[in-house]
C-alpha positions as CSV (number, residue, x, y, z in Angstrom):
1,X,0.0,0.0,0.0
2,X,2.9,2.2,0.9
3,X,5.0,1.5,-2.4
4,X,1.5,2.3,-4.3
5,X,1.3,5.9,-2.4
6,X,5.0,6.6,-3.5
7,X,4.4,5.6,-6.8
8,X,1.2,7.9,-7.5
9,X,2.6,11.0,-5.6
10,X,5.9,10.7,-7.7
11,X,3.8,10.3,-10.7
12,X,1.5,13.4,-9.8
13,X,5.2,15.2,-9.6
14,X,6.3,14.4,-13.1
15,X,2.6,15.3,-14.3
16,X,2.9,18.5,-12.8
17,X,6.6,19.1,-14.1
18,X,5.4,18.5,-17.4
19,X,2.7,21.2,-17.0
20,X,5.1,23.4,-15.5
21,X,7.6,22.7,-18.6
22,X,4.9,22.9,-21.3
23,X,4.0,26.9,-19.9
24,X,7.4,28.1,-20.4
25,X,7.9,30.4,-23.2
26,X,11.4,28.8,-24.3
27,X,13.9,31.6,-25.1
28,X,13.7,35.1,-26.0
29,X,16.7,35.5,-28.2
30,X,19.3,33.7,-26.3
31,X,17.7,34.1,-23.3
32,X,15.3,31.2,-21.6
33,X,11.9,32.7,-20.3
34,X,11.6,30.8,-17.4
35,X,7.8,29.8,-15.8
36,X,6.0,31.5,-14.7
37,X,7.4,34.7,-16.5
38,X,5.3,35.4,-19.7
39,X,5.9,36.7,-22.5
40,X,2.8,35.7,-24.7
41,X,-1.2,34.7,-23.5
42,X,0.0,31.3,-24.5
43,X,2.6,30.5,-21.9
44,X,3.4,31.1,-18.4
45,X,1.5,33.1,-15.9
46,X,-0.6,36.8,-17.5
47,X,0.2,38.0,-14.0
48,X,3.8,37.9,-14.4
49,X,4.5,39.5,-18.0
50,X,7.3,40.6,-19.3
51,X,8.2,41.2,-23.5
52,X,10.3,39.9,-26.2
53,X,10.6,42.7,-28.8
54,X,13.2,41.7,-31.5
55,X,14.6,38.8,-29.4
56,X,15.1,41.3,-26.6
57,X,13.6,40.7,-23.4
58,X,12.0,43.8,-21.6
59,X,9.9,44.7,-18.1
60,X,8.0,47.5,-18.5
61,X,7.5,49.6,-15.1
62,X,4.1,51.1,-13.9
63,X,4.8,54.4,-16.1
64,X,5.4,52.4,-18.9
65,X,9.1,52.8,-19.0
66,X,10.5,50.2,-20.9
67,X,13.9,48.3,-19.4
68,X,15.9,45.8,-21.1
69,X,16.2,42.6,-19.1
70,X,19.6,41.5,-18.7
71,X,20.1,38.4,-17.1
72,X,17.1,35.7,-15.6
73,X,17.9,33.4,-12.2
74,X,15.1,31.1,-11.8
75,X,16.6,29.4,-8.8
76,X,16.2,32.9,-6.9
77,X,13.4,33.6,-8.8
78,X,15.2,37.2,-9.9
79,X,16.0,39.0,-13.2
80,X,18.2,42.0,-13.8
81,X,17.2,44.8,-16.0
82,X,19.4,47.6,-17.1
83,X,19.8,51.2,-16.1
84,X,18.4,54.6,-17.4
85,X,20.9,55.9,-19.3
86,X,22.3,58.9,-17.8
87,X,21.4,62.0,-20.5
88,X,24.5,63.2,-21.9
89,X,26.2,66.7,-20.8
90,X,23.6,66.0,-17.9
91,X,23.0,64.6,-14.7
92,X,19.3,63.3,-15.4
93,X,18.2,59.6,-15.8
94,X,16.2,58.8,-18.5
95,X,13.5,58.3,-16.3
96,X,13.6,61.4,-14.7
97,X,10.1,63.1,-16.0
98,X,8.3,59.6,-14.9
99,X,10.1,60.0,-11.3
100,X,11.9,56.8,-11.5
101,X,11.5,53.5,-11.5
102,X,7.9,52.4,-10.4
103,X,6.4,48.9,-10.0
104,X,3.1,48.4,-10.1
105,X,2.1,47.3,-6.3
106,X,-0.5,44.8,-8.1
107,X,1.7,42.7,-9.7
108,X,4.1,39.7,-8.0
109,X,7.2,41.5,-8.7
110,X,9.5,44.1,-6.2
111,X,12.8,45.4,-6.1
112,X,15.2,42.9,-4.4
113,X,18.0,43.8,-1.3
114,X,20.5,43.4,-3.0
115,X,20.8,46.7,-4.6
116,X,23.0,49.2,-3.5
117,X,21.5,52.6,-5.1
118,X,23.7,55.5,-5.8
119,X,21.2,58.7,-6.2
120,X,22.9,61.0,-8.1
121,X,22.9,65.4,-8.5
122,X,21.2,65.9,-5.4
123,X,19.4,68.7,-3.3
124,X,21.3,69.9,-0.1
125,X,17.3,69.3,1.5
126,X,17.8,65.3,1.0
127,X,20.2,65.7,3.4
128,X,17.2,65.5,6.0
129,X,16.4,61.6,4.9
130,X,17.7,58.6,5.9
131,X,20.6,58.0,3.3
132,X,24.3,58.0,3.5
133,X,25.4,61.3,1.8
134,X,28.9,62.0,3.9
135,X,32.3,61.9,2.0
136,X,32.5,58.1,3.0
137,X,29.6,57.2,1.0
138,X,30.0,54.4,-1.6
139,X,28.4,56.5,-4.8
140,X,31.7,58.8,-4.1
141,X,34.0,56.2,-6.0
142,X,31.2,56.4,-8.8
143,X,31.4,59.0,-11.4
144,X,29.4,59.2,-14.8
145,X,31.3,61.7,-16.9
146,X,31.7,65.1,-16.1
147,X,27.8,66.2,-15.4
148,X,28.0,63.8,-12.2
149,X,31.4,64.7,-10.9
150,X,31.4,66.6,-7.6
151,X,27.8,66.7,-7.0
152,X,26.4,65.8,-3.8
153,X,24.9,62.0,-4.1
154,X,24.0,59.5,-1.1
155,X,23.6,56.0,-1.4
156,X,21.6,53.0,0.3
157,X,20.6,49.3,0.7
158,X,17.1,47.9,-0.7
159,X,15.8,46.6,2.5
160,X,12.6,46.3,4.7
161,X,13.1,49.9,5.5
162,X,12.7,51.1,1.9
163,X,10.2,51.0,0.1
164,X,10.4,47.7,-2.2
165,X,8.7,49.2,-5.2
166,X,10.1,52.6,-6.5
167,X,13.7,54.4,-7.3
168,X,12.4,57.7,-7.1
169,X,14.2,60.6,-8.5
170,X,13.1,64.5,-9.2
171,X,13.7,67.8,-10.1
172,X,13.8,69.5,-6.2
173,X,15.9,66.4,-5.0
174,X,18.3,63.8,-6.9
175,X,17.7,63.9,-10.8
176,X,19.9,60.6,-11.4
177,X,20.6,57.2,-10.3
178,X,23.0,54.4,-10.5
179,X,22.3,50.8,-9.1
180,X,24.9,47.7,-8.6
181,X,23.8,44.2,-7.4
182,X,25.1,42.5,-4.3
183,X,27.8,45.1,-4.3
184,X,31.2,44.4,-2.6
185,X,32.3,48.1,-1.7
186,X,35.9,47.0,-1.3
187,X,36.0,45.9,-5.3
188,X,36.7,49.0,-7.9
189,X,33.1,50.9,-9.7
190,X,34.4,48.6,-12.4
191,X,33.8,45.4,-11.7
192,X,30.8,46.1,-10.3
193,X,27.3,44.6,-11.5
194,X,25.2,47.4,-13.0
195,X,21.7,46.8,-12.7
196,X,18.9,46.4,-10.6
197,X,17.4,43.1,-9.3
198,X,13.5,42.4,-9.2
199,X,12.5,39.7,-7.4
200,X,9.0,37.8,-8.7
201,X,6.9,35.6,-6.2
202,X,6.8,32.7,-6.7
203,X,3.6,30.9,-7.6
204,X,1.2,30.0,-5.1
């Protein structure tokens, strides 16, 4: 009777591999689209969508900013997507007239702690918040061109204190930002991982 359980509840597991294998959405490029990340209404979960455009896989944030996604883990059930580009002769992200990066709350995604954010051209009145802005602050050994240089930034950890969904910047308080991934501060700006981490939930 025993042997008989084992053998149907190891069947039910390969049955429900399969179904798990047969929603994935193969690759994107040369880039696997792991379930339950979707990139199609055919495959994987709606709720967790992301994009292939041109063999390029992409998150789009909750102001429609589009980000390219760099590198999937679906062990850790994390992706990385790249940065705002920096405008050039300024110090303003990309994203600066959306305010940022914004998830949408709604959705089983968040920004993981393992980023280290480095907010860039600040306001002396940030000064007030809870970030590292002294000269021992890691963004100080990051620089991005001349329009960063000198300005006063402030960096800090991703964590249960911060708000999980949002990189916000403005006009009035830091225009720019910079993000690296399970940062070691005593390695140089670079060899360090650009990017920032979202974390999905996993499926219940």
């Amino acid at each position: 009777m025993v042997a008989r359980v084992v053998v149907v509840l190891m069947a039910m597991h390969i049955s429900l591999a399969l179904v798990g294998a047969l929603k994935t959405c193969g690759k994107c490029g040369s880039m696997e689209v792991p379930y339950p990340l979707s990139t199609n209404e055919n495959c994987g979960d709606p709720r967790y969508k992301i994009y292939c455009n041109s063999n390029v896989l992409e998150f789009v944030s909750a102001e429609k900013s589009i980000y390219k996604i760099l590198s999937v883990n679906p062990s850790k059930y994390t992706f990385v997507i790249g940065l705002p580009i920096i405008k050039s002769g300024t110090c303003q992200s990309s994203d600066l007239m959306v305010g940022g990066l914004r998830l949408d709350e709604d959705l089983p995604f968040n920004i993981s702690p393992r980023n280290t954010v480095m907010l860039l051209n600040c306001a002396e009145n940030i000064l007030l918040s809870p970030l590292n802005c002294s000269s021992t602050s890691l963004c100080r050994k990051f620089e991005e061109g001349n329009a960063c240089r000198n300005e006063l930034c402030c960096t800090y950890l991703k964590d249960a204190s911060m708000n999980q969904h949002k990189i916000r910047v403005r006009v009035g308080g830091c225009t720019a930002y910079t993000c690296v991934v399970n940062m070691n501060p005593n390695d140089p700006p670079s060899s360090w991982n650009y990017g920032i981490e979202l974390e999905w939930l996993p499926v219940s």
